[in-house]
N, C-alpha and C positions, 0 to 999 in steps of 0.2 A: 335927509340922508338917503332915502330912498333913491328918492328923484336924483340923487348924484350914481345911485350903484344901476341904476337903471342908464344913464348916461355913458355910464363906463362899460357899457354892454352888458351887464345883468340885470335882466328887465323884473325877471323872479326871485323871491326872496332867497336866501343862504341859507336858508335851515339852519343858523347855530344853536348847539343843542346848549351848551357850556360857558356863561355867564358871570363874569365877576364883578360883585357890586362895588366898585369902587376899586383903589388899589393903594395900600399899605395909609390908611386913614389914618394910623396911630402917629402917623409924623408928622412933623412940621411943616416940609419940604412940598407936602400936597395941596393941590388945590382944595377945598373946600375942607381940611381937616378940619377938628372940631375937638369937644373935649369929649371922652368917653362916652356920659351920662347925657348928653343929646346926643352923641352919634348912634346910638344903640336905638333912638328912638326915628333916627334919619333912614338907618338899613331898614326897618320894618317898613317902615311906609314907601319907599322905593321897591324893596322886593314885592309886597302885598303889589304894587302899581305897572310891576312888570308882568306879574302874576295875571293879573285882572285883564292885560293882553294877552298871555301867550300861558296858558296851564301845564304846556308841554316841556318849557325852558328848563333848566337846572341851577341855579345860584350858587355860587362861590363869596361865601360871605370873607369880611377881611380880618384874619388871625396875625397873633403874634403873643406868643408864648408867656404867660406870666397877667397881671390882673384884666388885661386886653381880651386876650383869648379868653379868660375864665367869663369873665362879664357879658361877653359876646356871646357866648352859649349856655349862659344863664336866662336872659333876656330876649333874643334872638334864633332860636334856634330851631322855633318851629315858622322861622321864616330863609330859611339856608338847605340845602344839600350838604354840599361840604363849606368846611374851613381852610381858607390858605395859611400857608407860612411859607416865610421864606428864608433864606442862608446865603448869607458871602461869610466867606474866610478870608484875611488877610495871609503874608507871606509868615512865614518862621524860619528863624535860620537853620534849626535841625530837624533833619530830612524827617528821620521816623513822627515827629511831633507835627509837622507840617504836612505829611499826607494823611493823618488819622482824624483831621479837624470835623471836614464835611461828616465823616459818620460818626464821631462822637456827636453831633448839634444835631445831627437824624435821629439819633437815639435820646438825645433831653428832651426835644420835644415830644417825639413819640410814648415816653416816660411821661409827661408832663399830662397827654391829652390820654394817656391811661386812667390816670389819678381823677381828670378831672371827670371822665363816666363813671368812676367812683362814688367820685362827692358830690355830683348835680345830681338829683334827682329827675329821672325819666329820660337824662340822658343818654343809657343804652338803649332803651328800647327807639330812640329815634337813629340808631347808627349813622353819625355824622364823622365821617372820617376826614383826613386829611389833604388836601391837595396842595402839594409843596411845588407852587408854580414857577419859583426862581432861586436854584441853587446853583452855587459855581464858588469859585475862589476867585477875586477882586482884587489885585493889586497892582504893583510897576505903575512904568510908562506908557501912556497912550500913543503906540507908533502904527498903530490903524484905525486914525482917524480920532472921533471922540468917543471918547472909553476904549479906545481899541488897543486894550494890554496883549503883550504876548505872556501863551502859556511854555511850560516848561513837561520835562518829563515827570517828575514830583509832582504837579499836578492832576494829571494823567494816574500816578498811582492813588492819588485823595479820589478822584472819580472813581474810579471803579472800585474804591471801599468804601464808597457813600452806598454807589451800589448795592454793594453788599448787604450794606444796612438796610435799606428798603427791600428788600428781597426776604431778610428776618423779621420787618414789619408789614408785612403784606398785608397784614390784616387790617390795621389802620390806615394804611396809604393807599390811596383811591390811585393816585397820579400823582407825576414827578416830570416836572417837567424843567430840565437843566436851561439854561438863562445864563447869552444867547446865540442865537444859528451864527450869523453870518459878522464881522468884525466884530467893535465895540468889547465887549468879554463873550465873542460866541468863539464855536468850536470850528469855524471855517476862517480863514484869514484870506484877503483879497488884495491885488492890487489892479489897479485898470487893465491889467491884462491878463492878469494870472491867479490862481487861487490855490489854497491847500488845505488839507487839515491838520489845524491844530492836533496839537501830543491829546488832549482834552478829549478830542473828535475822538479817536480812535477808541479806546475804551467801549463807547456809545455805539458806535457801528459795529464792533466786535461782538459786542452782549446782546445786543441789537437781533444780531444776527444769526448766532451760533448760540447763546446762551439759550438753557434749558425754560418751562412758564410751569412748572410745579415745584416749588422749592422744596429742598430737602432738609430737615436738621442735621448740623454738623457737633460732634461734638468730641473732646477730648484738647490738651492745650494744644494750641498753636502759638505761641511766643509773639511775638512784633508781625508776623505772617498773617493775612486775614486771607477762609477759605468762604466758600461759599458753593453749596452745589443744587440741582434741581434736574430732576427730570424731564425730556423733551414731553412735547403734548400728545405725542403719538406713544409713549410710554415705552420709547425701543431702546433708548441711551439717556446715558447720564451725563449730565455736562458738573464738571469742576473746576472751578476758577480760583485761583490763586495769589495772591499780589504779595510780593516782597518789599517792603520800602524800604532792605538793610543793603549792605555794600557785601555781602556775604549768602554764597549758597545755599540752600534747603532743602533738605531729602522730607518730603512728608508720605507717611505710610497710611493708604487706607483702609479701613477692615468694610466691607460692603456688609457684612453680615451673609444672610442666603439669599443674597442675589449677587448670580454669577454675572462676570461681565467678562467680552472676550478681550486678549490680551492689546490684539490689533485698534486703534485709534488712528484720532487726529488730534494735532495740537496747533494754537496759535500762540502767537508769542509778543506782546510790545515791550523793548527791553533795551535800553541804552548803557553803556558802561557809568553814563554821566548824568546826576540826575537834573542836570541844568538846561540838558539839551534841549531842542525844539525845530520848530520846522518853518520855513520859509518860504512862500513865491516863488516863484520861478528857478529854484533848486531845487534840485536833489532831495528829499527828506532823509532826514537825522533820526528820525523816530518810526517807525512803518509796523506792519502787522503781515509777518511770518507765518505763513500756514507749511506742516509739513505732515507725512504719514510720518507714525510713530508705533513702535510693538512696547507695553508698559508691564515690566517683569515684579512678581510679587508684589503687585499693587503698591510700587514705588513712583513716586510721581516729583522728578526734580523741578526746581525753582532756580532761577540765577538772581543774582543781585538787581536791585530797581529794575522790576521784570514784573507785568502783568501775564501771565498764562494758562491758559483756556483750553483742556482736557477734555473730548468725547469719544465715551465707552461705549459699544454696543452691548445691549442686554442678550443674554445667552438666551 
């Protein structure tokens, strides 16, 4: 393989730092799967073997929640960095139930590999957190290509409260990486002449982009509403994220405590009346990200129906 990366004009090696041994072993559907109680004994001796070349690599061992994942980090664990898991969701007919899936399965898991630095001994002390290398929602018709579903706006609002949820589990999630770019179930859709992003895409770019990298606890109810905020890295504003998956408006009021913020902002907004909508190729998009200035009085902060939107305060 060298010799072929060296052919394709990279003569020097790739520096990849980040390593996954294997991928979702626990199925059937993989090549080389195996049964638990030898594959625990296969990941040691391949990691140890990748090791014995390169001391520098990081290994991503292969997780999947329940006696997989335990056994693995029973056995296994002072031959790993982190552990994967991964997520698809199917469709649901009702909306609120169908965008809350990705982050309820962020939080079981997360739940799950709590318990289990619990009950393994020496566990903590080796902090092997999680790296969720392929999450997305999986369903429909392949109309780009193979696996290439289209997403809707309901999906779009399950992403960015999966979001959410890895933003409350920071602590155990190393990396998240949505699955995947470009057709098949990615956030970009193509056709030989045109491309777009996916309702899915947007979320990703928006948070991507504007969202804060210190999260904040939020606390107090929120109904069907999921918030989510975090301060920028420069510690000058607050970012507050909101997703509505109801067909009805939301006034949410925030208390900051004593931290002043001034009233003037910016807000974006992805928000369809229809939570079916989505986007196509060579039209017009149906679904887009609204940036406006915004003055936010008595720390009222509106929401619209099947509406993601993304609030930043400057700190007084």
């Amino acid at each position: 393989m060298g010799k072929l990366r060296a052919q394709n004009g990279h003569p020097q090696p790739l520096n990849v730092k980040w390593w996954a041994v294997g991928n979702e072993m626990y199925g059937s559907w993989q090549l080389g799967h195996m049964p638990l109680e030898e594959y625990v004994k296969k990941h040691n001796q391949v990691a140890e073997a990748m090791w014995n070349v390169n001391k520098s690599i990081k290994l991503i061992a292969i997780g999947e929640v329940g006696q997989w994942s335990e056994t693995m980090l029973k056995v296994c664990s002072n031959y790993m960095n982190l552990i994967s898991e991964h997520i698809y969701c199917k469709e649901k007919p009702n909306v609120i139930e169908h965008t809350g899936q990705l982050a309820q399965q962020i939080k079981r898991k997360a739940d799950a590999h709590r318990k289990y630095r619990q009950e393994i001994p020496g566990l903590v002390d080796r902090d092997i957190r999680i790296a969720m290398d392929e999450w997305n929602f999986w369903y429909g018709n392949y109309i780009y290509g193979e696996l290439g579903v289209r997403y809707h706006l309901k999906d779009a609002l399950g992403v960015a409260m999966g979001l959410h949820e890895y933003f409350r589990n920071s602590d155990l999630y190393f990396m998240a990486n949505y699955a995947q770019t470009v057709n098949v179930i990615g956030c970009i859709k193509t056709t030989p002449t045109a491309s777009c992003f996916a309702t899915t895409g947007l979320p990703l770019k928006l948070y991507r982009r504007h969202f804060g990298t210190i999260p904040i606890e939020v606390t107090g109810g929120t109904g069907n509403i999921d918030i989510a905020a975090a301060l920028t890295a420069d510690n000058k504003a607050i970012t507050i994220a909101i997703v509505n998956p109801t067909e009805g408006s939301e006034q949410v009021i925030v208390d900051f405590g004593k931290t002043a913020v001034k009233e003037e902002g910016k807000k974006w907004t992805i928000r369809h009346s229809d939570p079916e909508s989505y986007n196509v190729p060579e039209k017009e998009p149906n679904v887009i990200i609204k940036e406006e200035d915004i003055v936010v009085k008595n720390n009222n902060l509106a929401v619209g129906p099947y509406t993601i939107v993304l609030y930043r305060l400057e700190i007084q």
